[in-house]
VOGU-3710 file (C-alpha; in Angstrom, 3 decimals, decimal comma):
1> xxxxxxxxxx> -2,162/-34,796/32,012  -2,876/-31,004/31,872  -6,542/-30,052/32,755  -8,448/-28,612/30,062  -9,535/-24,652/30,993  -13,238/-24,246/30,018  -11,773/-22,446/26,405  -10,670/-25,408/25,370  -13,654/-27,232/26,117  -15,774/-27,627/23,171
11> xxxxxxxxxx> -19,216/-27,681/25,014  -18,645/-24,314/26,688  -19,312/-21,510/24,711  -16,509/-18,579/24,097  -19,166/-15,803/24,932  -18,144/-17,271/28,856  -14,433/-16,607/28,540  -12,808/-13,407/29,416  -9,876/-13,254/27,295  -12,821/-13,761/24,210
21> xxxxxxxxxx> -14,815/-10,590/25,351  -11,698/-8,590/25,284  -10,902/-9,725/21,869  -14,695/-8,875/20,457  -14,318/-5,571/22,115  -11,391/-5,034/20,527  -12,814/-6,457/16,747  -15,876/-4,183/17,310  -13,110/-0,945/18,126  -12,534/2,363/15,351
31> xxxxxxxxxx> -9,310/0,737/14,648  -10,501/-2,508/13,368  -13,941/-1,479/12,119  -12,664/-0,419/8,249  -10,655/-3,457/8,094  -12,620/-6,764/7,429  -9,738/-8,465/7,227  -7,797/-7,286/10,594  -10,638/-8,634/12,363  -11,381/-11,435/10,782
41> xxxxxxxxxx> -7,670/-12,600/11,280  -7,588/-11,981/15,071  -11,237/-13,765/15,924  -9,434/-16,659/13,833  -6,494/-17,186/15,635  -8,418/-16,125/18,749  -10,964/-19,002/18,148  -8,501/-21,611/17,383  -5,882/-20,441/20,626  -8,753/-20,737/22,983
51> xxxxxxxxxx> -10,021/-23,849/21,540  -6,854/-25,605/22,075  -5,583/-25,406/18,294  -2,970/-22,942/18,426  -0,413/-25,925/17,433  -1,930/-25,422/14,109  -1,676/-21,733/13,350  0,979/-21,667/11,000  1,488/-19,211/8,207  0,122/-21,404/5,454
61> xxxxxxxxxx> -2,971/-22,257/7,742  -3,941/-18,855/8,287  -3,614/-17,754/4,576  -6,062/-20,969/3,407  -8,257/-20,703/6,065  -8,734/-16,486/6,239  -7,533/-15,004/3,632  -9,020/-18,377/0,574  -5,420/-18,793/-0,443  -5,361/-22,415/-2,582
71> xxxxxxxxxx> -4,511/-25,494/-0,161  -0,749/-25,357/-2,620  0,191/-21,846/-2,367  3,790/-21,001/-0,875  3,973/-18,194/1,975  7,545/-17,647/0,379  5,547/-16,189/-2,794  2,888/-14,564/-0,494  3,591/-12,475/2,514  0,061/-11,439/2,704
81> xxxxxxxxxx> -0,463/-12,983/5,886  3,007/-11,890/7,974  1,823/-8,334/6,129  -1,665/-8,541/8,432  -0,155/-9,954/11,294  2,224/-6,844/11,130  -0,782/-4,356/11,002  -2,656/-6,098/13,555  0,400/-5,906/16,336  0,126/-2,324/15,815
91> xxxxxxxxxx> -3,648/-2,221/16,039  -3,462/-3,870/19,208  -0,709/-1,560/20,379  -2,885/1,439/19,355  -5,963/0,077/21,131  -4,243/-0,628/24,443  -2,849/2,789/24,685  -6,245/4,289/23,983  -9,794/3,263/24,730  -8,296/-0,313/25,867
101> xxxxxxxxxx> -6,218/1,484/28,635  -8,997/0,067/31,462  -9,189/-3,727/30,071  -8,358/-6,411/32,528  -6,353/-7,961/29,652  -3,899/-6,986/27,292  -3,327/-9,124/24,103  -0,229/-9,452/22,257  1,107/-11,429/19,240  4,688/-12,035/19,650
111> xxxxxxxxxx> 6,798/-11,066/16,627  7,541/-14,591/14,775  4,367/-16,032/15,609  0,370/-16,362/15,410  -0,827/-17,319/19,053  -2,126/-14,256/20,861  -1,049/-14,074/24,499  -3,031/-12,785/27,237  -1,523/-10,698/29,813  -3,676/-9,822/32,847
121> xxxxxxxxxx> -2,812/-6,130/34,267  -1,396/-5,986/37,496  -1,937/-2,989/39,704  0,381/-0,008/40,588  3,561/-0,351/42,136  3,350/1,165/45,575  5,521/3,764/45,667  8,333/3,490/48,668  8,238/5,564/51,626  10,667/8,784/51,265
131> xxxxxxxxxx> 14,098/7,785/53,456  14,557/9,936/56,015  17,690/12,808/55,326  19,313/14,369/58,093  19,889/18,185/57,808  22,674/19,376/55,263  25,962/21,187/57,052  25,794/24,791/57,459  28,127/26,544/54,309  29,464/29,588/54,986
141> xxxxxxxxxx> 29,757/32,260/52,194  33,110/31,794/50,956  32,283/28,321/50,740  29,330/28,166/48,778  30,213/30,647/45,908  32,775/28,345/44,633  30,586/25,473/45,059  27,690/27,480/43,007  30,207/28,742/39,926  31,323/24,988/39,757
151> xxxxxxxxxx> 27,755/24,006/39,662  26,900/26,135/36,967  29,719/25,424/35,388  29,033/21,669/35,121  25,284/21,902/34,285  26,524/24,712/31,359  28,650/22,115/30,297  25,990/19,225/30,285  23,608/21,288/28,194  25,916/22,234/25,281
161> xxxxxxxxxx> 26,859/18,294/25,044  23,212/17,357/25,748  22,674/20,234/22,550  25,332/18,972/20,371  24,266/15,299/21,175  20,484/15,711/20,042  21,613/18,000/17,105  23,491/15,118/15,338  21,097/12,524/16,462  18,179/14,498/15,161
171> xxxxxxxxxx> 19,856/14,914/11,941  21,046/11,272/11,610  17,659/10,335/12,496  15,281/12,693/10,159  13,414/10,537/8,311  12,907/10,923/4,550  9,805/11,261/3,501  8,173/10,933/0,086  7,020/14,412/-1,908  3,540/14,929/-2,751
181> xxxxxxxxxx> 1,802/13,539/-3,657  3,341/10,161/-3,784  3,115/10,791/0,197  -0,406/9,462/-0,478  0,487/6,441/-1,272  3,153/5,731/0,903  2,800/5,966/4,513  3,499/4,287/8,114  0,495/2,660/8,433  -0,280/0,462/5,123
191> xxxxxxxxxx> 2,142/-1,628/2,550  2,003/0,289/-1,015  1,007/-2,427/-3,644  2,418/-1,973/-6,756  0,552/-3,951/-10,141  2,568/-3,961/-12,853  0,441/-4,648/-16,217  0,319/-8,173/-18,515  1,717/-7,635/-21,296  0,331/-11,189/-22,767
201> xxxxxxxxxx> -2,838/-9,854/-21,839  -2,232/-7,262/-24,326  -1,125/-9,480/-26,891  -3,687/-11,924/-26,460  -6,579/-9,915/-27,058  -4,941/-8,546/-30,345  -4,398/-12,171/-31,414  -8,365/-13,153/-30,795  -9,189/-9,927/-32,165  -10,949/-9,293/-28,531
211> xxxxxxxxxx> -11,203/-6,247/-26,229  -11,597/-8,080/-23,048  -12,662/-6,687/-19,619  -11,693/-7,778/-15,761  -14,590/-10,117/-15,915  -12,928/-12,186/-19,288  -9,743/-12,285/-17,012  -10,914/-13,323/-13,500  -12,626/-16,327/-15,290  -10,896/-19,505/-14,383
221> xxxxxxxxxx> -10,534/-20,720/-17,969  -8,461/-17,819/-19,047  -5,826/-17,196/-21,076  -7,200/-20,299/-22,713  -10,087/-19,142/-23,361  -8,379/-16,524/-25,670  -7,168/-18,854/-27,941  -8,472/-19,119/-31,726  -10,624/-21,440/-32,185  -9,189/-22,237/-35,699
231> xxxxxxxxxx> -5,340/-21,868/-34,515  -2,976/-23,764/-36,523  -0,993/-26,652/-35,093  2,047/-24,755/-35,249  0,723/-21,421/-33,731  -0,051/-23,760/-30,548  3,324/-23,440/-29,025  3,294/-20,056/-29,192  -0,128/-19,249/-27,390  0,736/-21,798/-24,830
241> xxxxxxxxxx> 3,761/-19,835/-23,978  1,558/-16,470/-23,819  -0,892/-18,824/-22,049  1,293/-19,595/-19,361  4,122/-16,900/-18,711  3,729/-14,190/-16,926  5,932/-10,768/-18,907  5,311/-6,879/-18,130  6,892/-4,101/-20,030  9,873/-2,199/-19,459
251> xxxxxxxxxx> 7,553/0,832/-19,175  6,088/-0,679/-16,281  9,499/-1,801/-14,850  11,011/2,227/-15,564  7,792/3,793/-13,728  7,891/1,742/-10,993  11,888/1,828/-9,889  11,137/6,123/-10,387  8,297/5,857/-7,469  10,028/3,315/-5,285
261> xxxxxxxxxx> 13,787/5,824/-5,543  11,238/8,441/-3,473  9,809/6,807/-1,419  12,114/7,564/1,112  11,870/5,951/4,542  8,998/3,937/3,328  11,047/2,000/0,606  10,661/-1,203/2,463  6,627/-1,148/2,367  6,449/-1,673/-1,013
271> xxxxxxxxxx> 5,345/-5,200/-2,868  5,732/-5,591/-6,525  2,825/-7,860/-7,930  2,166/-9,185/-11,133  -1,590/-8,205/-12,592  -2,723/-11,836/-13,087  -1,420/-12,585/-9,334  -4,115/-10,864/-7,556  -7,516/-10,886/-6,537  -10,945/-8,520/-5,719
281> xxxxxxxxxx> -10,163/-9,465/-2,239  -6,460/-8,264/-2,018  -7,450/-4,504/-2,541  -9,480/-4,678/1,190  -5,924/-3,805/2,260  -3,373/-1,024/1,882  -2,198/1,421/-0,903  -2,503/0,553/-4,796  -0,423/1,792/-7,918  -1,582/0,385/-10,839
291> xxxxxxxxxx> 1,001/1,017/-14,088  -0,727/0,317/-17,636  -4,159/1,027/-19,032  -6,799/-1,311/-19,298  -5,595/-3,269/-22,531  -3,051/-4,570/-20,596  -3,541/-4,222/-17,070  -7,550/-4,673/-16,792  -7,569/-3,755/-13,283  -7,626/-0,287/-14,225
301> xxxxxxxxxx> -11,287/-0,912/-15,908  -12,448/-0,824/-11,908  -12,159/2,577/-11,806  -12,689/3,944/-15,188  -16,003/5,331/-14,136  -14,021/8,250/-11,719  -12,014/9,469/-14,604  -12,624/12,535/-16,900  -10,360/10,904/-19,085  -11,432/7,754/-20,497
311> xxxxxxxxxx> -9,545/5,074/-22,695  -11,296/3,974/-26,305  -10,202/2,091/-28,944  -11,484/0,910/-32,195  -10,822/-2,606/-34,067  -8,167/-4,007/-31,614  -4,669/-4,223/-32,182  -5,433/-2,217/-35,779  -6,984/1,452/-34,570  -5,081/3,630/-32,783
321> xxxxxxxxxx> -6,236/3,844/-28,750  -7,124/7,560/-27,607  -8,281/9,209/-24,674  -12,057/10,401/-24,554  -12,427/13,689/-22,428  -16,148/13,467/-21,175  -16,355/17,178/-20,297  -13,940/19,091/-22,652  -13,425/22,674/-21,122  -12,433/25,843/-23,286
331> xxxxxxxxxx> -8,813/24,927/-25,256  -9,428/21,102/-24,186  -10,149/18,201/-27,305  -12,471/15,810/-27,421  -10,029/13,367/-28,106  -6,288/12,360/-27,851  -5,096/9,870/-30,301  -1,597/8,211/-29,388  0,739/6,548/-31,135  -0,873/3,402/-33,132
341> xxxxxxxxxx> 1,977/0,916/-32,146  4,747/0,992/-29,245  7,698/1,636/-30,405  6,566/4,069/-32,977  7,916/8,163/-33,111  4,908/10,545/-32,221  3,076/11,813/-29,335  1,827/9,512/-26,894  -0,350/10,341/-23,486  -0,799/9,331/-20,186
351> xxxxxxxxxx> -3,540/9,411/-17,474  -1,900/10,353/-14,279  -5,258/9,514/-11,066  -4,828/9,796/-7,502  -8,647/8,291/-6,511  -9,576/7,089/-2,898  -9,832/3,308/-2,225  -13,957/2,356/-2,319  -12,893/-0,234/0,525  -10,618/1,210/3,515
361> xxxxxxxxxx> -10,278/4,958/2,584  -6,710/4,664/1,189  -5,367/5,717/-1,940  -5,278/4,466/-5,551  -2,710/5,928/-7,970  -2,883/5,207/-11,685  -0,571/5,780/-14,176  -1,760/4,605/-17,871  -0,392/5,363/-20,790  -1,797/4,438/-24,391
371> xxxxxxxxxx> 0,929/2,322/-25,151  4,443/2,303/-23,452  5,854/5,370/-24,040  2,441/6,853/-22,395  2,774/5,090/-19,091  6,684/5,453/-19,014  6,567/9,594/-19,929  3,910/8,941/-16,317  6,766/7,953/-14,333  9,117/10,376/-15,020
381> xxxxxxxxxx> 7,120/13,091/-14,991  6,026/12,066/-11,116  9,932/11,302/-10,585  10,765/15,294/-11,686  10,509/17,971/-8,739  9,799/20,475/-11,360  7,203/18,823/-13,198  5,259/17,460/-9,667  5,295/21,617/-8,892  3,768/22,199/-12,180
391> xxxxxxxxxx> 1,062/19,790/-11,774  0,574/21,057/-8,202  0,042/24,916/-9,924  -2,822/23,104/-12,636  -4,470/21,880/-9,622  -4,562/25,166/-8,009  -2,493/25,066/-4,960  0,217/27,812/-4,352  1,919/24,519/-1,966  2,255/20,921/-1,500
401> xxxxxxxxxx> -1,443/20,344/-0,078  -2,093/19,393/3,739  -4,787/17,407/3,627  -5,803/14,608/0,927  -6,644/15,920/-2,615  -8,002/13,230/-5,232  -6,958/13,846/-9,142  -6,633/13,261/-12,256  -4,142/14,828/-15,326  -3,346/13,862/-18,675
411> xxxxxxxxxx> 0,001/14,531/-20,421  1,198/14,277/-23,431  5,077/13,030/-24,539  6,750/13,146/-27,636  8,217/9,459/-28,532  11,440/8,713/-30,493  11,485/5,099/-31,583  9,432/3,744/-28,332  11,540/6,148/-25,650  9,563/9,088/-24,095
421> xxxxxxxxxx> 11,885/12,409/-24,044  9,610/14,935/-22,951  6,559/16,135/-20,644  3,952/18,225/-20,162  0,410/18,826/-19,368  -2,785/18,659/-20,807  -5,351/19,322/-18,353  -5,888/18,446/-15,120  -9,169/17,672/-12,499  -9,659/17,565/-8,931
431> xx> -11,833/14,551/-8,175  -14,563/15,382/-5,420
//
């Protein structure tokens, strides 16, 4: 039988074990210190490794036990935890070739598991003794010209294939990266979270005549708790099918394929979810686009507080929605009124926000529209080269900004039966 190390030994406490105080150092590091999550994952599997429990660190473990994922969910419908695991390999890599370059141990997480492996660091290898070399022939002149024109020759030759070589690699190779400013929300270092909006959210609250809020739809008992009381027996069916399925609007589906076509290199970093599939807890972690306003994607009533540009409505699912501005400027309305129903000719607008994430200092981008048309016209006017130029030139910037720069805009698109066919803006805000 194999003896137990003291790790694994209940009674002994981890404060005692070496490959422990390299792991808190590295939880208590810059890198991991604006990501509760990141740390709280690699204590876990820490804990349980040295504790003799790494048999039961499997993907569905880890997501119940860190991340308060139900006992029933299915890691094929969540890749939140192989998502963290992927960010925390690179932490570790980016500790260990910075402030960890002195530890004793290095850890690593091997790609296709959770068990963290502790290498110790050996020393340098000697370096050998230089052989001895006995002294070169004597060359004569006539000797070593040729010698010297070959020699150039060759290393002339080397250096225009070398030339040619990393020319076509570098161009093969180039990556693509996303225009501004969707390059805020797509980058090397975080997953991009797309939220696409509920459109039975929407229709419930015109059916019980309710506005809602985040609160109403984080409550356990919803949708049911949207139901009439005084709904007829045949009207059942139908609210049990709102109840339970989960729709969003083309709008939503149109926006979203125009973001993802630019992302460029970072294509594969983005995750579709549905509104009524997350949780407070899931924004610790990465970039967020949320597509919709709040009547039917009520996530966007977290941030309504950073906005200039505000969404009201009246009696619901009767007065038309508008935009409030809360500090009209010379030529600006108070007020934008949309169209009253989707699918309707008119002019419809859109709220177009770049905000920073409260939690981990990454970005937020909004795109909500007063009904369909709104959030769509969003889309494509982010998807047009000309129109992103224009809305850099409201902002005030001669170029594509270098550093981060937070915003808001609200434009305005004339609908034809419930398609968008045109652009422009309204007004625009930087957000300090």
């Amino acid at each position: 039988m194999r003896e137990r190390t003291p790790s694994e030994d209940p009674k002994v406490s981890l404060a005692e074990d070496q490959r422990w105080q390299v792991v808190e150092r590295i939880a208590a590091s810059p890198g991991l210190q604006k990501s509760a999550r990141l740390r709280e994952l690699l204590l876990y599997i820490t804990e349980q490794t040295l504790q003799g429990r790494a048999s039961q660190l499997t993907e569905h473990e880890i997501g119940h036990a860190v991340f308060g994922k139900p006992v029933d969910y299915s890691p094929l419908e969540d890749s939140s935890v192989r998502v963290h695991a992927r960010q925390l390999r690179l932490r570790l890599h980016e500790y260990f070739d910075s402030i960890g370059r002195s530890e004793p141990l290095v850890v690593e997480i091997p790609k296709g598991s959770y068990v963290p492996v502790f290498r110790r660091v050996t020393g340098e290898t000697p370096v050998p003794s230089r052989p001895v070399v006995a002294a070169p022939p004597r060359f004569t002149a006539d000797r070593v010209i040729p010698l010297v024109l070959c020699a150039i020759l060759a290393v002339t030759c080397v250096y225009l294939g070398r030339r040619v070589y990393i020319s076509r690699n570098a161009v093969a190779a180039a990556p693509e990266y996303p225009p501004w400013p969707l390059s805020e929300i797509f980058d090397s270092e975080h997953r991009t979270h797309f939220v696409v909006s509920d459109v039975n959210y929407g229709m419930m609250r015109i059916i019980a005549q309710r506005r809602g809020s985040l609160e109403d739809y984080l409550k356990p008992g919803f949708p049911r708790s949207f139901m009439p009381a005084g709904a007829a027996r045949q009207e059942a069916p139908i609210m049990n099918y709102i109840s339970d399925s989960g729709l969003t609007s083309y709008a939503d589906v149109s926006a979203l394929i125009s973001l993802i076509k630019l992302a460029g290199d970072f294509r594969d970093r983005a995750t579709v979810h549905f509104a009524r599939d997350i949780r407070l807890r899931d924004l610790d972690e990465g970039n967020f686009v949320f597509l919709g306003s709040p009547g039917s994607n009520p996530w966007v009533q977290l941030f309504q507080g950073q906005l200039n540009f505000q969404e009201a409505e009246g009696l619901v699912g009767v007065d038309s929605k508008e935009f409030v501005n809360k500090n009209p400027r010379p030529g600006e309305q108070k007020s934008y009124v949309g169209l009253q129903f989707t699918g309707t000719t008119g002019e419809d607008y859109a709220d177009i926000a770049l905000l920073p994430s409260p939690q981990n200092g990454t970005a937020i981008l909004i795109l909500q529209g007063l009904q369909q048309e709104g959030t769509e016209a969003a889309g494509r006017f982010l998807a047009d080269a000309n129109q992103r130029r224009v809305l850099r030139d409201a902002l005030g910037f001669s170029s594509d900004p270098k550093n981060k720069v937070w915003f808001e805009a609200l434009i305005r698109t004339k609908a034809v039966a419930g398609a968008p066919n045109s652009e422009v803006i309204v007004a625009a805000r930087l957000i300090h």
